[in-house]
N, C-alpha and C positions, 0 to 999 in steps of 0.2 A: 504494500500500500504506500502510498507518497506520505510525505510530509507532511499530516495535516493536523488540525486539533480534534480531540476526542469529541464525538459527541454524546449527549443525556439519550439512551435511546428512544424516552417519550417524543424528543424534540423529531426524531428522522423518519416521524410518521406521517411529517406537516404534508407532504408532498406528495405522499399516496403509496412511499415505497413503504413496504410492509414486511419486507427481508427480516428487521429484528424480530417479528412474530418467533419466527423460526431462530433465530439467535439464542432466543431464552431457553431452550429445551436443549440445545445440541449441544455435545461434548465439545469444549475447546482448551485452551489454557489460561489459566487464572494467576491472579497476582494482585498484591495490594498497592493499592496507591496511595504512596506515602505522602506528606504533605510536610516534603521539604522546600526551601528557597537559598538561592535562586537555584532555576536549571542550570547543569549546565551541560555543553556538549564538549567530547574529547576524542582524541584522535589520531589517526593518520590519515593528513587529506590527499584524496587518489588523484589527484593534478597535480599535486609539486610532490606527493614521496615523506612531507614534512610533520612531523606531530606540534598539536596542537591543545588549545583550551580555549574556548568561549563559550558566552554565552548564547543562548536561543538565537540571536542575531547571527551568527556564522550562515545562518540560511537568507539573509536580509537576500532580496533580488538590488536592492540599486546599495543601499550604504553599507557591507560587508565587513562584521567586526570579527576576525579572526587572529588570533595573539600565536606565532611562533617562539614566543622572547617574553620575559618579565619587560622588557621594553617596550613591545607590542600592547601588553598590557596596559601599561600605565598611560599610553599615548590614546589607547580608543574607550578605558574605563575611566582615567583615572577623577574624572569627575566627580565620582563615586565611590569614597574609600571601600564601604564594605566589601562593594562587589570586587573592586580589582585586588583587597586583600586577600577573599575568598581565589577569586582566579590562579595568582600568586601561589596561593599554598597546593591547590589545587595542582596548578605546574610541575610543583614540586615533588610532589604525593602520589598523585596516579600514576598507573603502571603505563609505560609504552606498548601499544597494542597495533596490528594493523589496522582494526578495522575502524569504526565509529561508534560512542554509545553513549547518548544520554544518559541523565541523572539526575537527582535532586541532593542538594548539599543539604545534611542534619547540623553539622557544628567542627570542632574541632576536638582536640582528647583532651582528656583532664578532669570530667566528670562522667555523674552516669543519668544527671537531666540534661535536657534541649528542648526550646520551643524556636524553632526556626521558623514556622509562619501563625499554623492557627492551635496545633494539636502540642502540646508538653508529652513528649516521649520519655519513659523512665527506663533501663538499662539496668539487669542484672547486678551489675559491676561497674567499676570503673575504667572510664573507656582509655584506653593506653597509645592506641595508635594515634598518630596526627591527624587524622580525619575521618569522619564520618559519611559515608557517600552510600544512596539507594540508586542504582541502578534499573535501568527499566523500555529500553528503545536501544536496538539495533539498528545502524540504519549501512544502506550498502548502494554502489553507484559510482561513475566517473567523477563526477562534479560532485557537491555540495549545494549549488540550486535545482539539483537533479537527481537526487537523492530519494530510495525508497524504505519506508520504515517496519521492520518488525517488530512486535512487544514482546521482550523479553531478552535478555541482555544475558549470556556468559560471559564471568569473570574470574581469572584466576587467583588464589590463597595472595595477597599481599600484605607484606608487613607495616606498612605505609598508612594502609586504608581499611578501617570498619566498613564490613559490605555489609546493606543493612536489605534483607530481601526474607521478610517472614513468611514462614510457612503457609498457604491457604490452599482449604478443599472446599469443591463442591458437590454436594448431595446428588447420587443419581436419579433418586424418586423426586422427580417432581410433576406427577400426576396433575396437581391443582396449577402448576404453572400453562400446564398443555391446554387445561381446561378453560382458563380464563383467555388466553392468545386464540382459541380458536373462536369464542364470543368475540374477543374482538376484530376477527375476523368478519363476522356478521354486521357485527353495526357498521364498520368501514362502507360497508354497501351502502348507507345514508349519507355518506358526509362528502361535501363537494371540499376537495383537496385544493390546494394553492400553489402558485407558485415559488421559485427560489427567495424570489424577491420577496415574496408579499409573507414566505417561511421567517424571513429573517425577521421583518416588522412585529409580525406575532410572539418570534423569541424576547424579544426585547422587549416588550409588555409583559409575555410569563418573568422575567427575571425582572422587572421593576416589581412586581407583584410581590417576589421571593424577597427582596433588596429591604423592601420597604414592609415586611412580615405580614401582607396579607394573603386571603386565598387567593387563589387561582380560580377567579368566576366568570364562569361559558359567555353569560349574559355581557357582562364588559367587554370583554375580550374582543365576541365579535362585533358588540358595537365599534369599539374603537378602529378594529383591523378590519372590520370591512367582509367577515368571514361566517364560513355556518359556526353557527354553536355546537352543532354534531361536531366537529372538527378538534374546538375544545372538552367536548366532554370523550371523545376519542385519546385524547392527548392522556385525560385525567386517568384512564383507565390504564393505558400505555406505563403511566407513571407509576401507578398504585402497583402493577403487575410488576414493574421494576421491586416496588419497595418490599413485594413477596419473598423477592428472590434471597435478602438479607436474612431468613431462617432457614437458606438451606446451606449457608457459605460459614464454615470454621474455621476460622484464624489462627496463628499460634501465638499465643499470652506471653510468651518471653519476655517481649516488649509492652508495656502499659502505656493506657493513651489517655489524656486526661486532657480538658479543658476548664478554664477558671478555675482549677480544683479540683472540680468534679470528674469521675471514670466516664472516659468515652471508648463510642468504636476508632477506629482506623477510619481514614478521611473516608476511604472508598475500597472499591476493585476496580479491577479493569478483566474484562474478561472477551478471548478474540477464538474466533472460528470461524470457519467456511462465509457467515453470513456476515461476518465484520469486526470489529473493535469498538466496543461503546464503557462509557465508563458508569460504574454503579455506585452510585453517591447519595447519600439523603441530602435533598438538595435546601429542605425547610432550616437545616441545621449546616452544614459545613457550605453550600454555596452561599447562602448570605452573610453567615463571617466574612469568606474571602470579599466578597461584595464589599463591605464595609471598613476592613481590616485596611489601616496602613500600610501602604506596601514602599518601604523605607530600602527595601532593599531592589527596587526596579531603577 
């Protein structure tokens, strides 16, 4: 698949493809989505032979920030101390590999808390190595604007780097998942679908909704967008059918996840097979933190 952003599977119904119906029941590969900051991307890029470290931006199409050198660094971050002290150490730490592979940065060694964006992650122990790194995107191709991505990242034992990649399975009975995808299969036969454009409008009203903690209501919605209401109450089920999925997925507790104090889950999953890659998140709770949350470190 290319280089693109995950999407909420409710969200990839807007349009009439219906492919995730079948996502939620088929065996694929699973993986938690940690909710570290910033990304970052590392490498050997296959145009110059060269290793590298940046951020998300190494894919930019017109302004390309790609660091060869702590000098490289500091000339296209250095705006930014965290991020370019992060890159830095990063430089430093990670293994030379040939291919490509995203990540999200936890922290650095010396404890065994972190809240790098939304979630305080707690650690057995104290962490020793220099850095913290979740891995998570393979990506492979000539170029870097041409680049295709796979989820799920090997990485080899380094002494350098805490790989942070928790155990998760998913249940194979999910009877009630098949149950509910094949209703909404039926009611799709009601609802007049929209286009990319007019998908995108309706997203951004669902996440002002989420942003601003209220529901998600059909009636609004397609006032405003211009859309059926069958379309949003398609959406709601899509979503709710996602939020099923959350009792059939076990994580492994080594790591503890806490917000304000309190015990949470892990931001999310990410779960990809034959019908796609979409990300499994409660969105009432960890997408309108990120919504809201400072982001000191972009």
């Amino acid at each position: 698949m290319k280089n693109t952003h995950l999407q909420h599977p409710e969200d990839s119904i807007l349009t009439g493809d219906l492919s995730v119906l079948d996502w939620f029941f088929n065996p694929g590969h699973l993986s938690v989505k940690i909710d570290g900051a910033p990304a970052i991307v590392w490498g050997t890029n296959p145009a110059t032979g060269n290793f590298f470290v940046g951020t998300k931006s190494v894919f930019n199409k017109v302004k390309i920030k790609i660091n060869y050198s702590v000098e490289d660094i500091l000339r296209n971050h250095g705006n930014n101390v965290r991020v370019s002290e992060i890159l830095i150490a990063c430089f430093h730490n990670l293994p030379r590999i040939s291919g490509i592979i995203q990540g999200d940065f936890i922290g650095y060694g010396g404890s065994d808390t972190y809240c790098p964006n939304t979630i305080t992650y707690k650690f057995p122990k104290v962490i020793t190595q220099p850095i913290i790194f979740a891995p998570h995107t393979t990506y492979s191709g000539s170029n870097l604007r041409d680049c295709s991505a796979s989820f799920g990242a090997k990485v080899r034992a380094c002494s350098t780097v805490l790989w942070v990649r928790p155990r998760v399975s998913l249940t194979d009975d999910r009877e009630d998942i098949l149950d509910f995808c094949n209703f909404a299969r039926q009611m799709s036969t009601l609802c007049e679908f929209v286009s990319e454009k007019e998908a995108v409008k309706i997203k951004k009203e669902i996440n002002l909704c989420i942003r601003e903690n209220r529901k998600v209501c059909e009636y609004e919605i397609a006032e405003k967008c211009n859309c059926d209401k069958n379309l949003i109450r398609l959406w709601k089920l899509v979503e709710s059918i996602k939020m099923d999925l959350f009792f059939y997925i076990r994580a492994d507790r080594n790591i503890s996840c806490e917000i304000d104090g309190r015990s949470s889950e892990h931001e999310g999953y990410v779960i990809t097979n034959k019908y796609g890659s979409y990300k499994v998140v409660n969105r009432t709770e960890f997408s309108r933190l990120n919504f809201t949350l400072e982001k000191s470190w972009s």
